[in-house]
C-alpha positions in Angstrom: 0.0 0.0 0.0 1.7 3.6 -0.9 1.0 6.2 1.5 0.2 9.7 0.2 0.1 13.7 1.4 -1.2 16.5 -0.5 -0.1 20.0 0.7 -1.9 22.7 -0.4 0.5 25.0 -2.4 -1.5 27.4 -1.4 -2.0 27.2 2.4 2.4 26.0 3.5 4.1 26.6 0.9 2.4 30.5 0.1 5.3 32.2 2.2 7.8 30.8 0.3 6.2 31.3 -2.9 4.8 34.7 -2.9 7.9 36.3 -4.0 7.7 34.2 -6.7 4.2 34.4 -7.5 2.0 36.7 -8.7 -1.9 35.0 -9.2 -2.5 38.5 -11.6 0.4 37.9 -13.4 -0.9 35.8 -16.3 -3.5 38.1 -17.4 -1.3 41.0 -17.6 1.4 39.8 -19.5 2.1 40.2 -23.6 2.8 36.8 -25.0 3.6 37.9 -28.1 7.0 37.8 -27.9 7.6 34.3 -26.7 9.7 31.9 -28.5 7.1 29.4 -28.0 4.2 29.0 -29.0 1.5 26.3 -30.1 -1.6 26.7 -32.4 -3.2 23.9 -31.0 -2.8 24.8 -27.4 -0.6 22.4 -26.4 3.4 21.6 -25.1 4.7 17.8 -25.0 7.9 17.7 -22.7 9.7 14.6 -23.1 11.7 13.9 -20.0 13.6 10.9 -19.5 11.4 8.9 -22.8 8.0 9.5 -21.7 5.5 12.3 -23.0 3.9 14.2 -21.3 1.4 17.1 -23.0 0.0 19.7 -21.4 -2.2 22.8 -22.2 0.8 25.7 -22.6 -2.1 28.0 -20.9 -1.8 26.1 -17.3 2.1 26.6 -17.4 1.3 30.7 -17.5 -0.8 30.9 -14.4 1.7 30.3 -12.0 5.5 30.2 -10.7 6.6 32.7 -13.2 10.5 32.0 -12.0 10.4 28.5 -12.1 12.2 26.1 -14.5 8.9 26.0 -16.8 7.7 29.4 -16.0 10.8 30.8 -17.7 10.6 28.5 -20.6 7.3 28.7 -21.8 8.2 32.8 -21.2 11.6 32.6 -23.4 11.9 35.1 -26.1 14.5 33.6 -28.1 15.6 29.7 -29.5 18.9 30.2 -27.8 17.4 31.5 -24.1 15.1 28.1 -24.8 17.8 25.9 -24.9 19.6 27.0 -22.1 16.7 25.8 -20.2 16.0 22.4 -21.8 18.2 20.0 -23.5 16.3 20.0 -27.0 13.3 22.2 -28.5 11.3 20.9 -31.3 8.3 23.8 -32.8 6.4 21.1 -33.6 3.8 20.8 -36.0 -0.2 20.6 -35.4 0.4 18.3 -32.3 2.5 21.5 -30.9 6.2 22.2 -29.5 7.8 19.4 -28.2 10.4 20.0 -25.4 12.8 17.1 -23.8 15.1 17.4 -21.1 17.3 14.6 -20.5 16.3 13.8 -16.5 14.6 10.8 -14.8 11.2 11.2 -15.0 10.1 10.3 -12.1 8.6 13.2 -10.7 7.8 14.9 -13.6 3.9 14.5 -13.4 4.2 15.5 -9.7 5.7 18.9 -11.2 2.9 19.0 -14.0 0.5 18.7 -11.1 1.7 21.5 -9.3 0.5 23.7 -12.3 -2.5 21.8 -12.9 -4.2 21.9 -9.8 -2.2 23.8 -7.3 -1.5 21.0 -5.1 2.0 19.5 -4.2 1.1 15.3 -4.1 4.1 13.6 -2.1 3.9 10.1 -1.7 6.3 7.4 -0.3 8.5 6.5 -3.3 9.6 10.4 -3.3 12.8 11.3 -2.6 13.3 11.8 0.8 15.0 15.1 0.6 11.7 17.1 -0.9 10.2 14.8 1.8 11.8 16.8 4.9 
């Protein structure tokens, strides 16, 4: 049986995050200068062989500074692949983006955008576990 917590991002981990995080930010920002972009609405990262795809919206609303937050906010090919390993535009099935890392806790990440919840559960590394 796997045990699991969920921590709302929210409710602990607001302190640390509001210098970080701005809930307005999304809606005020131009994103017509990003690198990337998708006319289908969607970003596949492929980390560590598996895909995952995800609507590029849901990567804006939040965590502006973070690893994804400055990717999907890139301006330039070069500033993109300083942040991930390969870059792909893509075609009708959108950008594809791989970074060459275990994937392990990748969807955990994904989640974090998605829903606004941090899901630990027992096979995670015991350091984000402290």
């Amino acid at each position: 049986m796997v045990k699991s917590r969920v921590c709302s991002v929210t409710s602990n981990y607001s302190r640390k995050r509001s210098s970080i995080t701005n809930p307005n930010y999304a809606d005020k920002e131009d994103r017509s200068s990003y690198y990337i972009k998708s006319e289908c609405g969607r970003i596949s990262f492929v980390v560590g062989g598996l895909i995952h795809t995800v609507l590029l919206e849901s990567l804006y609303s939040d965590l502006p500074t973070s690893r994804l937050g400055r990717l999907v906010r890139a301006k330039t090919k070069e500033e993109v692949l300083s942040i991930c390993d390969k870059f792909d535009a893509g075609d009708e099935l959108g950008p594809v983006v791989t970074f060459d890392r275990t994937s392990s806790c990748f969807n955990t990440i994904l989640d974090i955008y998605r829903y606004g919840l941090f899901h630990v559960c027992d096979s995670t590394c015991a350091t984000i576990r402290k």
